[in-house]
C-alpha positions in Angstrom: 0.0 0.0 0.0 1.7 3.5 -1.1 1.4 6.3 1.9 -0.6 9.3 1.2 1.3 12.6 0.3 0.8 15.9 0.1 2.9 17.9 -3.0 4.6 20.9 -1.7 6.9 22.4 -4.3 9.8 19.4 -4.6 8.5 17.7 -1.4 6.3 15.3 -0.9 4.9 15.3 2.7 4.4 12.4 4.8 3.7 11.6 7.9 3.1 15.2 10.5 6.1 14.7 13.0 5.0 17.3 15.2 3.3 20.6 15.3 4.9 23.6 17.6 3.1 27.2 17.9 5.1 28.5 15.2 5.5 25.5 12.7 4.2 21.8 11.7 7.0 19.6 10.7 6.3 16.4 8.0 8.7 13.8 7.1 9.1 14.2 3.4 10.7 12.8 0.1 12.5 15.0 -2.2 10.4 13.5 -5.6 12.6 14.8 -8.4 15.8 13.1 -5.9 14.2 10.2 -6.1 13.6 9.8 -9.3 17.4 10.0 -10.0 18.2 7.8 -8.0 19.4 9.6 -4.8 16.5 8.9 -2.4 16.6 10.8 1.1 13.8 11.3 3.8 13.7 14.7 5.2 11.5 16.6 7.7 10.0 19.8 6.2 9.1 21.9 8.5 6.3 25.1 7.4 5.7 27.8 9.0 1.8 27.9 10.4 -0.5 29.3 8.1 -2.1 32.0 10.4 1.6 33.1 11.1 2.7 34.3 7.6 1.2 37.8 7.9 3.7 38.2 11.4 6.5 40.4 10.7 8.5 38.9 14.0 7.8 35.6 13.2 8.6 36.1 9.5 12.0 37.2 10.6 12.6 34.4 13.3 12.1 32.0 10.9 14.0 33.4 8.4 17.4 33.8 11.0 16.6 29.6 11.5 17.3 29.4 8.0 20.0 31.7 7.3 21.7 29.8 10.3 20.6 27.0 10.0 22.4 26.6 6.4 25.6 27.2 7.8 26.1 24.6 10.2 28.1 21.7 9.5 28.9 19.6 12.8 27.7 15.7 13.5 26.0 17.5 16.8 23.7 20.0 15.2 20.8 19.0 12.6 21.7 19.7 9.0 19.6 22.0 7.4 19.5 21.6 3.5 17.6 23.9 1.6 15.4 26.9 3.0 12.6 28.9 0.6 9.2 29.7 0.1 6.7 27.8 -2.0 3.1 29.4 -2.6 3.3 32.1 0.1 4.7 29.6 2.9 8.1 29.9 4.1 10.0 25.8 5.0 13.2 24.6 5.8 14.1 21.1 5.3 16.4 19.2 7.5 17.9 15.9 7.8 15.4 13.3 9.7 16.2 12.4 12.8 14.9 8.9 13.8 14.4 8.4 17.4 13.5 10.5 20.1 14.3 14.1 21.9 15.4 14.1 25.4 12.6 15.8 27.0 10.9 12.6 25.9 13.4 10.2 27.1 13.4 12.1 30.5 9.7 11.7 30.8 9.6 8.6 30.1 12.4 7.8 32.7 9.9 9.6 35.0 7.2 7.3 33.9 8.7 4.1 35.2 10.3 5.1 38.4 14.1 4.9 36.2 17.0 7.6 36.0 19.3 8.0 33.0 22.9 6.2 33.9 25.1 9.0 35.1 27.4 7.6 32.2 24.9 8.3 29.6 23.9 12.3 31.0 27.6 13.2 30.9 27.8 12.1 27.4 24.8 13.4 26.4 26.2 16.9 27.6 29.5 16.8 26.4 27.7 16.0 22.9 26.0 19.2 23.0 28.6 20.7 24.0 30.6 19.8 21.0 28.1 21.4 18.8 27.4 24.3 20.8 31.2 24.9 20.9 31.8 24.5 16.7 28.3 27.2 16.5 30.1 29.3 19.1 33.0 29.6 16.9 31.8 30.2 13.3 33.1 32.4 11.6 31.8 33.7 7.9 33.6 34.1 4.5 35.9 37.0 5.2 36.8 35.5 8.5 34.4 37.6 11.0 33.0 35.8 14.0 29.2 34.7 13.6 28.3 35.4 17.4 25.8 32.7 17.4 24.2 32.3 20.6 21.8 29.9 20.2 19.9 30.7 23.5 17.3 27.7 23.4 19.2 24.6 24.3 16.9 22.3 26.5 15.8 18.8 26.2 13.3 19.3 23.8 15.7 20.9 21.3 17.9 18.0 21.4 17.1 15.0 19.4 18.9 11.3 20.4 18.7 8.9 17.2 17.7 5.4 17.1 22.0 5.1 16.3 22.9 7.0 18.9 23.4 10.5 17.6 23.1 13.4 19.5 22.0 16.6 18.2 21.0 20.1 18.2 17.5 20.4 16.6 16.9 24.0 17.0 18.1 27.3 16.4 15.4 28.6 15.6 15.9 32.0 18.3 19.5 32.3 17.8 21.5 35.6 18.2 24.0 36.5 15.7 25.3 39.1 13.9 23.8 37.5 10.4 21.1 39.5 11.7 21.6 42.5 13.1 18.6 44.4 14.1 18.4 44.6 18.2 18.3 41.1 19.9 18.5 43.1 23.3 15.5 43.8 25.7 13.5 40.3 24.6 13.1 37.4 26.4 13.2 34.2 24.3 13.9 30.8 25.2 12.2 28.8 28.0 11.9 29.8 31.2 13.7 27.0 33.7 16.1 26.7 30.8 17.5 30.2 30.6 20.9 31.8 32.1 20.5 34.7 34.8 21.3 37.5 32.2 18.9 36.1 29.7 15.4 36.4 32.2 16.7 39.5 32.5 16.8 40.7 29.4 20.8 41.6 29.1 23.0 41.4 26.6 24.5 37.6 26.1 26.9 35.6 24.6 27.9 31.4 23.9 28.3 31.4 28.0 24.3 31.5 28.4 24.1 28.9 26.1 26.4 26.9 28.8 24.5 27.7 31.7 21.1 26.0 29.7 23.6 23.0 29.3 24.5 23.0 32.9 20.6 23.0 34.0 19.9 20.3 31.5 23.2 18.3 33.2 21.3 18.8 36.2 18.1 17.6 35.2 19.7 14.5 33.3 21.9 13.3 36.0 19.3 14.3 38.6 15.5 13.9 36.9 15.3 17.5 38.8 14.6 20.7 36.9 16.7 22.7 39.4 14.9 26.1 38.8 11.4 25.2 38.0 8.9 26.6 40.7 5.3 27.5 40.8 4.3 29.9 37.8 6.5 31.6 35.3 7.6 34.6 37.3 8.4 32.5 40.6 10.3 30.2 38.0 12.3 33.1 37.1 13.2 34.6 40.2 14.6 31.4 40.8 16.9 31.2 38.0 18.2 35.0 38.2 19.0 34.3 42.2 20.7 30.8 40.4 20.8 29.0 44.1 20.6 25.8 43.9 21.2 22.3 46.0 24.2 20.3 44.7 23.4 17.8 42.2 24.8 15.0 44.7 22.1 15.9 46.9 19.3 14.2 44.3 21.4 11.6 43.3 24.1 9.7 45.3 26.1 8.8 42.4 27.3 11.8 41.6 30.6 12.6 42.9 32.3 15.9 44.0 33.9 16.4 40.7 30.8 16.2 39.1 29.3 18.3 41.3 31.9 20.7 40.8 31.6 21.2 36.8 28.2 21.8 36.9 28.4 24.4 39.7 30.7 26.4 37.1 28.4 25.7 34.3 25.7 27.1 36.3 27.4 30.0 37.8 25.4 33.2 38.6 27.8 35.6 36.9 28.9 34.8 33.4 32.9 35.3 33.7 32.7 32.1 36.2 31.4 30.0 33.4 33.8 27.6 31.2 33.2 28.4 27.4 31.4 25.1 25.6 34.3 24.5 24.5 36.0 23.7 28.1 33.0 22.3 29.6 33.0 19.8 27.1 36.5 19.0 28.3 35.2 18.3 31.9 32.8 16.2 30.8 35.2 14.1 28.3 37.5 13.9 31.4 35.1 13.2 34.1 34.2 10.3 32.0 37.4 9.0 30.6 39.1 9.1 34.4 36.5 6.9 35.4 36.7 4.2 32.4 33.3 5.3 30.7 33.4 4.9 27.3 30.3 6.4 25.8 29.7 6.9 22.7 26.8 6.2 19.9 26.3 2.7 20.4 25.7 2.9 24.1 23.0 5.8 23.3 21.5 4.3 21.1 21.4 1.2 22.5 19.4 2.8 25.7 17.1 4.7 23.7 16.4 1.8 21.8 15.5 -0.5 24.9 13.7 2.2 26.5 11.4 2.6 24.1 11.0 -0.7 22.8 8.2 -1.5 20.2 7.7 2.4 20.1 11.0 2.5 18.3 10.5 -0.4 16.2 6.7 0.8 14.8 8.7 4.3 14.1 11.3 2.4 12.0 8.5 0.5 10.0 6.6 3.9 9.2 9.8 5.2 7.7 10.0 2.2 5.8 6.5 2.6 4.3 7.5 6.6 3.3 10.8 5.2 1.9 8.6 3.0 -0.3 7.5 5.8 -2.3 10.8 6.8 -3.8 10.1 4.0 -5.6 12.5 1.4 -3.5 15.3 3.3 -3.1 17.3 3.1 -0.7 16.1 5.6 2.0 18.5 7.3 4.7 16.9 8.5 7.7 19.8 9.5 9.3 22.6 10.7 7.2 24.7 11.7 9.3 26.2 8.5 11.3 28.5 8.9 14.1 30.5 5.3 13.9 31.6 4.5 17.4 33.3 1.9 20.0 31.9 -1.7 19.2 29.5 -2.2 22.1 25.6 -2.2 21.7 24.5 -2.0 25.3 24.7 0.1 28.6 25.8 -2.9 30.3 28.9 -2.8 28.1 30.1 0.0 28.8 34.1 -0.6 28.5 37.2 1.7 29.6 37.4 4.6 27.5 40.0 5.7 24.9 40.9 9.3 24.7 38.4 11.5 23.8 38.6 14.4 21.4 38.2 18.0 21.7 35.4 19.5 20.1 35.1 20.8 16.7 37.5 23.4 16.2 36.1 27.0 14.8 36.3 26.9 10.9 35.8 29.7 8.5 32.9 29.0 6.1 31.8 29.8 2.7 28.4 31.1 1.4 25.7 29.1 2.2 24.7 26.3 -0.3 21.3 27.9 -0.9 21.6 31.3 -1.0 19.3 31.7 -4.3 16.6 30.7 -2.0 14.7 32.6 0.8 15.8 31.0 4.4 13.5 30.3 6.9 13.5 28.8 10.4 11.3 27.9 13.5 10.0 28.0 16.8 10.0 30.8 19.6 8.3 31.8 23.3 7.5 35.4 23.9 7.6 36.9 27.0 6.1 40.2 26.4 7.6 43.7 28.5 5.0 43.1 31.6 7.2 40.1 32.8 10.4 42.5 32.4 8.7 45.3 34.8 7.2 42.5 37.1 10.3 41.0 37.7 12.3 44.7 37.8 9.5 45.5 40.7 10.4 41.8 42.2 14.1 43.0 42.4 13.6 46.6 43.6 11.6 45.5 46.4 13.5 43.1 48.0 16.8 45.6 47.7 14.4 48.3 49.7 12.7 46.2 51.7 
């Protein structure tokens, strides 16, 4: 039986992945590829309909895009082409089979089970790597990029059937690709935000490692350290940025531990690491203890974990491969080859790990005929600034 499409310029559209409040994304088949013999599943993503005629979204989504077509790193999706068909902006991206970690976490939550300390540290130090290659971009004539990407959490990082890691979203990025005033605006998710960001400062790649250190927290814990009762409780809580020691939720993590994710998640900003040498702590913290973790292990856990889930999601790829004919399909086309061992339980002493990605100087983007676009953003409008300005002032008076 051939799957139902929808025709959307090149794309056919599949199956809907998953609809945000700024986009619906589709798994989809470039038809003109496939016909030549060069078969690949993506996932389209389009902005909503009743969004189109929003100048701020417009832009967002656009930044996504111009971003978005610039990164190269095994730790961040890869973006492929970016336009507009018919009045509705899309960007399609390579398809990521398996699951993000805001649903592995609940899920954890679900049956009473925390993620292997092993597996958080390396799921962290994998973000870290791409965060640190972003941090560093620089364009053509050689000028830094400035991304910030200002959004990491765990629903923005995707964890493949393989074992992959990766950044899914940049869709609320700073960066001086575009330049019209970032400052002032809250964007990002609440609990998931550095100190500087809820309060509307100026920032740089060091927020993006304090979101890393509260998602450390959270993985290695199943505790969203700064979460309280109601948004503007939640972020009094993350500009004070006090906190109770990881080892306090969980036994198993040691003083070392302890200790990198206290600098991650340092109040002020020059007491951070850069991504760059947090994701050294990590590699160490897990190499001086003989972990090594790598894409078999993760995917070998996210496999198990969700079982027949996985297995049904790997049989409706199968059927949307089927219409390119019976090609070949790759899901995921970016593999991250690995130690030899399939299982948690195998986890063997490690070898030396690798820095991350060093900063590279890029070229043009591959698509820059076309219009870019990009995804996804939470608003906090000025009310929330003032509230929280009147929190402050009150408790310095009272």
């Amino acid at each position: 039986m051939q799957p139902t499409f929808v025709q959307f310029g090149r794309y056919r559209l599949f199956k809907p992945l998953k609809k945000g409040g700024m986009a619906r994304v589709h798994v989809a088949l470039d038809a003109a590829e496939a016909a030549g013999g060069n078969g690949q599943l993506y996932a389209v993503k389009t902005l909503l309909p009743e969004l189109a005629g929003d100048k701020g979204f417009r832009e967002m989504f656009t930044t996504e895009g111009k971003v978005g077509l610039r990164l190269r790193h095994p730790n961040i999706v890869r973006t492929f082409d970016a336009g507009v068909h018919e009045g509705t902006a899309y960007i399609a991206m390579e398809l990521i089979a398996g699951q993000d970690v805001a649903s592995v976490l609940k899920r954890l939550r679900r049956d009473g089970e925390r993620l292997p300390l092993p597996l958080a540290v390396a799921i962290a130090r994998d973000v870290c790597a791409g965060l640190d290659y972003a941090h560093g971009l620089r364009d053509e004539q050689g000028q830094p990029l400035e991304i910030v990407n200002r959004d990491v959490s765990p629903g923005n990082v995707m964890m493949s059937w393989a074992g992959e890691v990766k950044l899914i979203d940049f869709g609320i990025a700073q960066t001086t690709i575009d330049v019209r005033a970032q400052i002032g605006t809250i964007k990002g998710k609440l609990n998931y935000m550095s100190p500087e960001q809820i309060r509307g400062l100026p920032v740089d790649p060091r927020s993006d490692v304090f979101a890393v250190g509260v998602m450390l927290y959270e993985l290695a814990t199943g505790v969203q350290v700064f979460r309280d009762d109601g948004d503007f409780a939640t972020m009094e809580r993350v500009r004070r940025a006090e906190f109770d020691l990881p080892s306090t939720h969980n036994a198993k993590v040691d003083a070392e531990l302890d200790a990198i994710v206290s600098r991650a998640l340092a109040r002020e900003v020059e007491d951070r690491p850069t991504s760059r040498a947090l994701h050294r702590l990590l590699s160490g913290w897990l190499t001086s203890r003989g972990f090594d973790v790598g894409a078999p292990e993760l995917g070998g856990f996210v496999r198990a974990l969700f079982g027949a889930e996985a297995d049904a999601a790997r049989r409706e790829l199968e059927v949307a491969s089927g219409a390119a004919g019976g090609l070949q399909v790759r899901a995921t086309p970016t593999p991250m080859p690995r130690a030899s061992a399939d299982a948690v339980g195998a986890l063997s002493p490690s070898v030396a790990e690798g820095s991350a990605t060093d900063p590279r100087r890029v070229g043009p983007p591959e698509a820059a005929s076309t219009r870019k676009v990009g995804l996804r953003v939470w608003l906090l409008v000025g009310v929330g600034l003032c509230l929280v300005g009147a929190l402050v002032a009150s408790r310095m008076w009272a």
